[in-house]
N, C-alpha and C positions, 0 to 999 in steps of 0.2 A: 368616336368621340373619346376624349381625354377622360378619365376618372378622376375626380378629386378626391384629395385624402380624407374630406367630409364623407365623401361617397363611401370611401373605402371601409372609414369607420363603421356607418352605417348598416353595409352588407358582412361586415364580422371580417375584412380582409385584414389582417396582421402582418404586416411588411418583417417583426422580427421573428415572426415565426419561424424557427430550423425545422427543416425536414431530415429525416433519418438518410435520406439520399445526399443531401448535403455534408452529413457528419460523417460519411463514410468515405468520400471523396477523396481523391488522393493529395489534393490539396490542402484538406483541414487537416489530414491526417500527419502530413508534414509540418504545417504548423502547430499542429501539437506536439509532435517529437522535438521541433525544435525549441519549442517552448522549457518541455522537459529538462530538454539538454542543459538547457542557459539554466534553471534552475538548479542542476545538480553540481554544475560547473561553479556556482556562486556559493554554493553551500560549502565545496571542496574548497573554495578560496576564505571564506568566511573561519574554515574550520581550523586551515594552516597557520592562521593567527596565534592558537593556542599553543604552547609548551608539549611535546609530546610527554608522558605520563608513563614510560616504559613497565612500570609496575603493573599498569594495568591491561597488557597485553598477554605479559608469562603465565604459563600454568602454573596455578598453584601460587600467584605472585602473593595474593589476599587470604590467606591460611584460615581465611571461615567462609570461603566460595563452596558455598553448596550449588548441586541440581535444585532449580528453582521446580518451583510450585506447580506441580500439574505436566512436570517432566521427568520424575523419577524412572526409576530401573537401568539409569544409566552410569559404571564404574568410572568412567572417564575422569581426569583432573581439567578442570576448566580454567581459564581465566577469567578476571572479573567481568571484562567485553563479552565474553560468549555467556556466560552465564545471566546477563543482563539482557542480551538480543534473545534468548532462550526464554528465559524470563519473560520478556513484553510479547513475544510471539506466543507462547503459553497460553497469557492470557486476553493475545487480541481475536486467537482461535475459539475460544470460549464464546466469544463473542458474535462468530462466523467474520471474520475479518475474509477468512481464507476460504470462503463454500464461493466468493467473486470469481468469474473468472482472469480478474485484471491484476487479483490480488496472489503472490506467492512467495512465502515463507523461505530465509534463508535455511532452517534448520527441521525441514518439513518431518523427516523421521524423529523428532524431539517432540513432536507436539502433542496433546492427549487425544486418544478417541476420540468417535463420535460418541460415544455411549457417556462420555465425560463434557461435552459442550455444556454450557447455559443454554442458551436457543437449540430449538432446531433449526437444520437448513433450511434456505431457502430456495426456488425453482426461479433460474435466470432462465430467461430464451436465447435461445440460438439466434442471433443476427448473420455471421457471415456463416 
């Protein structure tokens, strides 16, 4: 006999339900890289709009670029771009941006301790 979607409601069957078997598939898995992709690809195009800025690429272009906040003990002369991505990674780490496994920092030897986070970490589980 056919179920109807009365029925279905009824007995708690949820048709959007994802199963972790399904997320893992090689099919979703695809369509989310390619999702990615088109998104990083839009952002690259979005970005080429703007004037390049060559000032803020040199070291040393910005002559008060300090090592930002929570990245000290390092001599290096920075450009305003690194010092900024050093900067926001500082302090998304503080945060546990980066204890994810999905999550990982351009400038990971820049970052502070653990003994320096806000939070402690958190325990992901091992899926694959």
């Amino acid at each position: 006999p056919k179920v109807t979607s009365q029925v279905r409601f009824k007995m708690g069957i949820d048709d959007n339900y994802v199963k972790t078997v399904d997320v893992l598939s090689l099919d979703s898995i695809r369509a989310t890289l390619i999702r990615q992709e088109e998104t990083i690809i839009f952002a690259l195009i979005e970005r080429s709009q703007y004037r390049r800025n060559s000032i803020v690429y040199e070291k040393n272009g910005m002559k008060d670029t300090a090592n930002p906040k929570g990245s000290e003990g390092f001599d290096e002369n920075l450009s305003f771009l690194e010092s900024f991505i050093i900067g926001t990674e500082a302090l998304h780490s503080g945060l546990r941006r980066y204890t994810s496994p999905e999550e990982h920092p351009f400038f990971e030897h820049r970052l502070p301790s653990k003994e320096r986070r806000s939070l402690p970490d958190l325990e992901y589980p091992e899926i694959l």
